[in-house]
N, C-alpha and C positions, 0 to 999 in steps of 0.2 A: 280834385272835384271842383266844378265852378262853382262858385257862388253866388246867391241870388243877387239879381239889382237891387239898386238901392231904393229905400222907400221913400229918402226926403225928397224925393223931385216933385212939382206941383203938379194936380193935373190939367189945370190948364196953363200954355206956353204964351209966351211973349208973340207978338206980331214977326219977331226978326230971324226967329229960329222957320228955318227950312224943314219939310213936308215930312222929311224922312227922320230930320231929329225931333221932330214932333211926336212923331208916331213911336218913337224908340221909347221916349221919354214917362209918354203916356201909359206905353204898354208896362212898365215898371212902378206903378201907382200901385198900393192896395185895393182899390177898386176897381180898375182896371182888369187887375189879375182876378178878381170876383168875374167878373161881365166876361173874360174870356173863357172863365172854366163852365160858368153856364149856357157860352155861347156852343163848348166843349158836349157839355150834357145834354143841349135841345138839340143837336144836332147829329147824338147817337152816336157820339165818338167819346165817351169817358176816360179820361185818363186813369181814374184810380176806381171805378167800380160803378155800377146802378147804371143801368142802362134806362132811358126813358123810353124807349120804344119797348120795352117790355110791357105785357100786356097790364097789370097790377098798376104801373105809371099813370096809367088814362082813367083807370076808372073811377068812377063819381062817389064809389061807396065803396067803404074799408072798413073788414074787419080786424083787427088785429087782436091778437092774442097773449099780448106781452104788455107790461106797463115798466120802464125803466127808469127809475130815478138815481142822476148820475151829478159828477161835477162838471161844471165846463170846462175843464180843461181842454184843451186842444190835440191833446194827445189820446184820448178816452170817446171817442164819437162811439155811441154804442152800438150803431146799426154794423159800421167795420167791425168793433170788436166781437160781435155775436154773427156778422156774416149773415144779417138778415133782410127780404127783399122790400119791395113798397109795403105798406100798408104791413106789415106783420107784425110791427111795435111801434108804442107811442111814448114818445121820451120826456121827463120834464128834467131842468138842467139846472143849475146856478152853483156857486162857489163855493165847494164845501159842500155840494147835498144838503146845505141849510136851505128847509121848508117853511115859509110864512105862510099869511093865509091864502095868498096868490097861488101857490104850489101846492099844500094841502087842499085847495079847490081844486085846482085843476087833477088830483089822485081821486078826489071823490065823484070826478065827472069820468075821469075812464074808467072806474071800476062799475057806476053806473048807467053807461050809455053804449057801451062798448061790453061789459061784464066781462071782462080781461079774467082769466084765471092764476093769474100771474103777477105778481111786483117785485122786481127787485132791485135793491137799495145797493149801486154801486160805488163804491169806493176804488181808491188807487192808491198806489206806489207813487211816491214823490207829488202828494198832493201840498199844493201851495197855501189852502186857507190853512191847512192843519198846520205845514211848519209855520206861518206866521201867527199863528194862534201860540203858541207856543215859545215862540219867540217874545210876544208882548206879553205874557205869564212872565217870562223867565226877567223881560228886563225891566217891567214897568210900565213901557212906552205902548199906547193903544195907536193904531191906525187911523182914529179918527171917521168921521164923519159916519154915511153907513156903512161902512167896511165893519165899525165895529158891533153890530149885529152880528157879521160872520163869529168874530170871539167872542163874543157872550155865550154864541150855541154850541159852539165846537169847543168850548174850553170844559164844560163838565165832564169831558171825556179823556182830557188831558190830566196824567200821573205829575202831581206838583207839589212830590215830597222832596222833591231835589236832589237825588240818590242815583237816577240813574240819569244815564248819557243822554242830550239831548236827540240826537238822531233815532235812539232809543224809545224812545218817549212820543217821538212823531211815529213811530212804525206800528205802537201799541195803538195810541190815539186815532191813528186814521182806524182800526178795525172799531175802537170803542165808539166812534162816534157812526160808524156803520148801524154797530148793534142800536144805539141810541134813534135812531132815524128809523131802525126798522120798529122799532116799538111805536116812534110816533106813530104812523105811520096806521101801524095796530089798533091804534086807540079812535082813529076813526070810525063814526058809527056803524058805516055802508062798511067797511072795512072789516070792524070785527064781526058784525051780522053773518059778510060771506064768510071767511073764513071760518067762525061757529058751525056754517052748515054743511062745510065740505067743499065749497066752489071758487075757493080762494086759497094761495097759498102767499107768504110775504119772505122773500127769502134776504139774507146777507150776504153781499161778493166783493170780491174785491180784483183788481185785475192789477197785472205783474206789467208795469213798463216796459220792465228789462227783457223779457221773454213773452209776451204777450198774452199769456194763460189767466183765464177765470178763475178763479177758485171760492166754491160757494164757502160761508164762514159760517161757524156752531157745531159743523157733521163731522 
């Protein structure tokens, strides 16, 4: 299989490099590779999915019916993992599913501006804040800076009697701190108002790396 190019090249070249290793050069930047896959996208030729000439793409107003609250990982995009079009969900992201008041705002605007009937609090396979959360439990050492916000939220979730396996421990931890997230989450006013009345449901998932399958958590 080839291998991508490399990313340390600059993207701007020297005076002395020729048109063609310019261009070579260039096209192997990470921003680069951004600006051609949206050159890819406006231009109705997607490589990996979402067509913008589809009608849903253009239009001024969306409803969507879904509210996803996922990690960033880059492996986990959730519109791919659920296979769904423009406008049919609205996703908030960050590392580890940890919600500040940024992210808890922005849940309490789609569920009231949008009145989404739907939340679900996504979790993964080989998520990274949780084995680093875990990691700095186990040895001591905090991350630093604001990273360590991510362990402070995800550590109540983590098993730190010392018994079992670490890999073990991360496998639990990522569903506990699902279940954790879905509570917060709960506890929003707009949040438990709808759900009380029927027009809300908050579910737990988790999605399988390995195999690529959803699997809703508590059923």
């Amino acid at each position: 299989m080839m291998g991508l190019p490399p990313f340390d090249e600059p993207l701007t070249t020297g005076a002395g490099r020729d048109a063609g290793e310019r261009s070579s050069l260039e096209a192997s930047t990470p921003l680069a590779r951004l600006l051609a896959g949206n050159q890819r996208f406006a231009a109705g030729r997607p490589r990996y999915g979402h067509d913008v000439n589809a009608p849903r793409a253009r239009t001024a107003e969306h409803r969507p019916w879904a509210l996803v609250i996922g990690c960033l990982d880059s492996r986990v995009p959730p519109e791919a993992v659920f296979d769904q079009d423009f406008g049919d969900i609205v996703v908030v992201r960050t590392g580890g599913h940890v919600l500040d008041d940024a992210g808890l705002g922005s849940v309490e605007f789609c569920v009231s501006a949008f009145g989404v009937p739907l939340v679900v609090v996504l979790g993964h396979q080989y998520c990274g804040a949780v084995t680093a959360t875990v990691r700095a439990l186990d040895s001591g050492v905090r991350p630093g800076g604001l990273t360590d916000r991510l362990v402070d939220e995800i550590a109540p979730a983590v098993d730190r009697s010392g018994d079992a396996d670490p890999a073990e421990r991360v496998e639990e931890a990522i569903d506990r701190h699902v279940a954790r997230t879905v509570a917060k989450v709960s506890e929003l006013r707009l949040v438990a108002e709808r759900v009380a009345a029927g027009a809300l449901e908050v579910v737990g998932a988790r999605y399988q790396v390995e195999t690529g399958q959803v699997r809703v958590l508590g059923r």
